[in-house]
N, C-alpha and C positions, 0 to 999 in steps of 0.2 A: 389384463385386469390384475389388480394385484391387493393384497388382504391382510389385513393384521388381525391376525387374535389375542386379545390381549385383552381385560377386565378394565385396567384401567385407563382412565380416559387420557390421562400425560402420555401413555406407549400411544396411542389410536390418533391421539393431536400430531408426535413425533412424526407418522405415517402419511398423514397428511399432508404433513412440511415437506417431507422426505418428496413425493408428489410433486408438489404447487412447485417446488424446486428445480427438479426436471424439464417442467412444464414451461418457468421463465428462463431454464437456460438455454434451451431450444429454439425460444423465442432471439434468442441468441441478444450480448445483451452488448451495447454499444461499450466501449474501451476507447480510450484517451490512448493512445503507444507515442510517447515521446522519445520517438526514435525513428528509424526508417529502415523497410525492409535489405535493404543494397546495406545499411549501416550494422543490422542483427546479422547478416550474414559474413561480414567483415573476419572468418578465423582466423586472419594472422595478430588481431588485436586482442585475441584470446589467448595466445600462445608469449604473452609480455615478461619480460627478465620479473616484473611484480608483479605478477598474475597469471595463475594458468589456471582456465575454466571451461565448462563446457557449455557455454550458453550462445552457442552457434546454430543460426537458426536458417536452414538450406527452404526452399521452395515448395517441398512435401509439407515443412511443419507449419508451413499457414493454411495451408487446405485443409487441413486437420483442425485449427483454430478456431476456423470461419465458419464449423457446424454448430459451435456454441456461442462464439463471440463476433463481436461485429468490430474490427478494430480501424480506427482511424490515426492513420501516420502522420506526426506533426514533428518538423526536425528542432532540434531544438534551437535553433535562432529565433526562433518564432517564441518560447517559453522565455528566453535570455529580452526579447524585445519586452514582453511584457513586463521580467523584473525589471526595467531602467523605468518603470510607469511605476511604481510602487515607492514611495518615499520613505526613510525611516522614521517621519511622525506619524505615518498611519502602524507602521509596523511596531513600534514603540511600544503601548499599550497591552499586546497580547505577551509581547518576547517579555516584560514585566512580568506578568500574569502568571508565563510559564516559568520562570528564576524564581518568583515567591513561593509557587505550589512544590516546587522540584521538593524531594524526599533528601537528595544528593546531587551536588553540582562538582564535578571535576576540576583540578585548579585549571586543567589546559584549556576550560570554555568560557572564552570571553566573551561578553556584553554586547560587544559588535556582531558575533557569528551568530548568535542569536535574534538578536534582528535582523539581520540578513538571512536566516534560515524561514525567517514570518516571514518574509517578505517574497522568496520562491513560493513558498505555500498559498501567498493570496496569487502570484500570477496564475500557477497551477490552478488554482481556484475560477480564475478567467477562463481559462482554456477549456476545463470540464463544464462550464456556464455556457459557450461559445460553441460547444461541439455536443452538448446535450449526453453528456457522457454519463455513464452509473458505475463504471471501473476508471483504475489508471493504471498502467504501467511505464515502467522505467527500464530505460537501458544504462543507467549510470555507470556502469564497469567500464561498455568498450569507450562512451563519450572522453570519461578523465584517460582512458589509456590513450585516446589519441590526441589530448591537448589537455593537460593535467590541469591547466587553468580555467578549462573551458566553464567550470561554475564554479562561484565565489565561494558556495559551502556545499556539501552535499543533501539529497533531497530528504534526507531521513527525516528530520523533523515534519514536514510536509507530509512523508507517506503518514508519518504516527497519527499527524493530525486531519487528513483523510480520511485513515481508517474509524478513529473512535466520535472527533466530533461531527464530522459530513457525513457518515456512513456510508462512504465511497471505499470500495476495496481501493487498494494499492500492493502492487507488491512487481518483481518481474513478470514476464508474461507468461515463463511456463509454471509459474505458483497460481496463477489469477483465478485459472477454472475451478481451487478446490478452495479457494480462500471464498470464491464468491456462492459455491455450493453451501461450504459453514457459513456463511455468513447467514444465508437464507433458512438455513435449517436451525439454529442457534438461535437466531434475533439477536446477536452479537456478532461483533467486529471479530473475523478470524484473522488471525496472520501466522507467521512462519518463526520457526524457531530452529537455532543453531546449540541444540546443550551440549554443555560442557560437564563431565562428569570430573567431581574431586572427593579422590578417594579415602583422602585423610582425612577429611571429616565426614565422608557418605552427604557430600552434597550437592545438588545439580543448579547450574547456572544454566538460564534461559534467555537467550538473548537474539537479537535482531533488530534490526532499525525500522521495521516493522508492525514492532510492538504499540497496540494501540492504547489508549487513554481511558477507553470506556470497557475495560472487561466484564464488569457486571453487565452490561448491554447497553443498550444506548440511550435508556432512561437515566443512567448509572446506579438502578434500584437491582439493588437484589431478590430476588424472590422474600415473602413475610417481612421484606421492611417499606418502613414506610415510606413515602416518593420526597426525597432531599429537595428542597427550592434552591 
């Protein structure tokens, strides 16, 4: 049994969340892994002249997994089949959507990789549809280290717009169980952050491809305003 003392009702709501939380991870929650086990455990692909990481994943670390998450392995041919079903006039329209709202566009982001980044995101979108999924995760490091061609863009844009507008976590698999714990406890889209500290001006950069869209939450309403149409 467990007890909060606290006057106010936000700390005693908190505690509740903090609960209900536990209570649906337990329930252990289905995960999209567009990858496969024999593939996460691949360490020589970890160990790459452009990449050395540690996201090497031996036979203990899905036992470990399976108490919280429920993960279903899809290789990615399977995600590559459904982008060849996705045309750029369907995708067209959002990749717009996203270049007119952008804050700041890159000169190095072309037109094209933009709609082809909508365009993984709606297959992705099939596959979580298909597999009744409520997470996703990605193995993207070791896929491009063993066929750098193997996807037209990378899934970033996809995870961002998972995360904020489907309210589907994304992220790798060993972030998954606390971005899906914030997420539940928040009412907001959680994700992961790489800062960068600069010291000449005392200012911190927050960054990852993970970053979702909706950080006020997923109404996009901030607490005391009023609900944006």
């Amino acid at each position: 049994m467990t007890g909060v003392s606290a006057s106010n009702h936000e700390d005693r709501l908190m505690g509740v969340r903090v609960l209900v939380t536990y209570l649906k991870l337990k329930k252990r929650v289905r995960v999209l892994v567009i990858s496969t086990p024999e593939e996460l455990a691949l360490e020589s692909l970890h160990r790459s002249e452009i990449y050395v990481g540690d996201r090497v994943y031996p036979g203990e670390y899905f036992e470990k997994v399976r108490e919280f998450l429920d993960p279903v392995f899809v290789e990615y041919a399977e995600l590559l089949h459904e982008l060849t079903l996705i045309s750029d006039e369907q995708a067209e329209p959002l990749a717009e959507a996203i270049l007119r709202k952008s804050y700041w566009v890159s000169d190095g982001i072309k037109r094209e990789d933009v709609v082809k980044s909508v365009e993984l995101y709606y297959a992705v979108k099939k596959l979580v549809e298909r597999y009744s999924a409520g997470a996703v995760a990605f193995n993207c490091f070791t896929i491009m280290l063993r066929d750098i061609n193997a996807l037209p863009v990378t899934p970033c844009l996809a995870i961002t717009l998972l995360n904020g507008d489907e309210g589907v976590p994304a992220a790798d698999l060993n972030s998954l169980i606390l971005q899906l714990a914030f997420t539940h406890i928040a009412k907001r889209p959680g994700w992961i952050s790489d800062p960068v500290f600069d010291f000449s001006d005392s200012s911190v950069i927050y960054a990852h491809c993970t970053a979702p869209t909706k950080k006020n939450g997923f109404s996009g309403v901030r607490k005391g305003d009023k609900r944006r149409e």
